[in-house]
N, C-alpha and C positions, 0 to 999 in steps of 0.2 A: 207677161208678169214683170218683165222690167222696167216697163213707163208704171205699172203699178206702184212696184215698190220706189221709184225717182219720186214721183207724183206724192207720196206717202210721206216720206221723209223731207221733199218740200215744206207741203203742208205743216208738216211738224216744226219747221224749222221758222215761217213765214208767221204762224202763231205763237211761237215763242217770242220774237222779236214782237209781234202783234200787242201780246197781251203782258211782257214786259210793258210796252210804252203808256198800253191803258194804266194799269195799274201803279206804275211807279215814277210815271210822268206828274201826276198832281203832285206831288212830294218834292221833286227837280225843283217844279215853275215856283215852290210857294217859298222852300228853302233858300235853294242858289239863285233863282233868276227873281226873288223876292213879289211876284205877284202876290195880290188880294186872293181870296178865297170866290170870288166871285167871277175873278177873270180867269180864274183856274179851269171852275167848272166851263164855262164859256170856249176856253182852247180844248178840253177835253170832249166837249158836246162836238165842237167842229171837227176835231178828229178821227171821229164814229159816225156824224151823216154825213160824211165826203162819203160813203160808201154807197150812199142813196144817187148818187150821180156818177161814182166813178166804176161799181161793178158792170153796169148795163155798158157804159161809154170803153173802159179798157176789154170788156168781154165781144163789143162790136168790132174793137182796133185787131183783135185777137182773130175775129171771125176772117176777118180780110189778110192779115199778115202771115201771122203762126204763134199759136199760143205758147211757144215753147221761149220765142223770140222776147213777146210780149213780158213772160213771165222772168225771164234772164234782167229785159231791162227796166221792170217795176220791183224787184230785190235788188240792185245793184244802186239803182237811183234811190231808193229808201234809203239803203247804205248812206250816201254820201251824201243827202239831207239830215239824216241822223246825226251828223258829226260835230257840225256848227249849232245847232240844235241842243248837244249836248257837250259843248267846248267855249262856248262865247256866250257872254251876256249882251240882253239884247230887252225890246219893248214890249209891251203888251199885244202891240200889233203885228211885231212881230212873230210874235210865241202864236200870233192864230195863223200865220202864214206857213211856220213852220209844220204846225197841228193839220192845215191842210193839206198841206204836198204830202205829211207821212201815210196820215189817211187815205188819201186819194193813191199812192204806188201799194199801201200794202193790203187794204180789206180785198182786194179785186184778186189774190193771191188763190183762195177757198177756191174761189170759179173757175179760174184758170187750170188748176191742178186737178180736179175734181173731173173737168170736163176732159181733160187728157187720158186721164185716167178711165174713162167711162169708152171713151172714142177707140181704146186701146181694146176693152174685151170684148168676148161675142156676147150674142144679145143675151144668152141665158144665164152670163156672168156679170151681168151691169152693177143690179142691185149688191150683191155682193163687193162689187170693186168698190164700191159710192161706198157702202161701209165701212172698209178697210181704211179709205181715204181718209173719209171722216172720223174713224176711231183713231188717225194718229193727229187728225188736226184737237179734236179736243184734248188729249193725253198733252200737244204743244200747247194749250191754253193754259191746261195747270200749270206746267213747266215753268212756262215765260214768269211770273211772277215770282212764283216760290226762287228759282235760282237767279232773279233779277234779287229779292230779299235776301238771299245769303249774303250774294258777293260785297253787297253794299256794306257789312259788317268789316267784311276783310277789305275793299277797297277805297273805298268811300261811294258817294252816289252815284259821280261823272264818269268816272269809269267803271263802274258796275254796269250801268244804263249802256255803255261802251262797248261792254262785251254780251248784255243781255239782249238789247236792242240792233247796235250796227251790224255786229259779226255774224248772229243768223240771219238775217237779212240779206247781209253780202252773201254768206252760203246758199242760200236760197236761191240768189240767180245763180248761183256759177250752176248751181246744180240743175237747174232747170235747161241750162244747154246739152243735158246729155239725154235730153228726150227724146225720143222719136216721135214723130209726129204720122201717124196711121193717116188722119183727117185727110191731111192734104194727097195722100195716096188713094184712097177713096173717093175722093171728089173729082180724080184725077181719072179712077178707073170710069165712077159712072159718065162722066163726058162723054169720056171714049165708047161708052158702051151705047148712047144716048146717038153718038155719030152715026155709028152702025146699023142703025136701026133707019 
């Protein structure tokens, strides 16, 4: 129940910063960083299919290393992609470079946590665990925008984005080191047990 509830509150956390940036990233690029409305959509489209190559690509990296690993340094590196992102002015070609790295470190986040999460119960508890997970990733979906919208009142945008975007983000890895990883204990046992025979 503990990679459940790490896994959950990941999730939660990974979708806040997620759906902050969907939502309140057009608004950033058009205001402060003075994009077209055309290049906006364009950094935004790229933001959301990095996920068409990066879930399968970070969920193989994940398959071979440890998902928990994986998931620590695709939160931390969104972190600090996020920063300059939302601190410097910069190009149009830029703002899709940047739209791609965030994309590419955070949609892979759902898989990653979900699959921990799943790997952690017995078999009669899966479907259950998946929903758990995924009831705190969409609760993080509304989250992410609505409190990315307040802040910006009290803050302005850059630093709203700041605290809506980076800082669960950053959270999200740290938190993800405190997984356990069953997978690799199991994979470990059937070898062994695979020897024996």
């Amino acid at each position: 129940m503990r990679n459940v509830f790490i896994s959950s509150v990941s999730i939660l956390l990974a979708n806040i910063s997620l759906l902050a940036a969907a939502a309140w990233l057009p608004t950033f690029l058009l205001s402060v960083i003075g994009l077209d409305a055309t290049s906006v959509g364009v950094a935004l489209g790229f933001l959301m299919l990095t996920g068409v190559v990066s879930s399968p690509a970070v969920g193989a990296l994940s398959d071979r290393i440890s998902r928990r690993r994986v998931a620590c340094i695709s939160g931390i590196a969104s972190a600090v992609i996020s920063i300059p992102m939302l601190t410097t002015q910069y190009s149009f070609w830029s703002s899709l470079g940047y739209s791609l790295m965030l994309g590419f470190l955070l949609l892979p986040a759902w898989n990653l946590l979900v699959a921990v999460a799943q790997e952690s119960a017995d078999e009669e508890s899966v479907t259950s665990v998946t929903g758990i997970t995924q009831t705190f990733g969409v609760v993080g979906s509304a989250a992410g925008p609505t409190i990315a919208g307040s802040l910006i009142a009290i803050f302005g945008i850059n630093q709203a984005l700041i605290y809506s975007i980076t800082l669960p983000a950053f959270s999200y890895g740290i938190l993800a080191l405190t997984l356990v990883e069953t997978r690799e204990k199991q994979v470990r046992l059937a070898g062994m047990f695979n020897l024996r025979q």
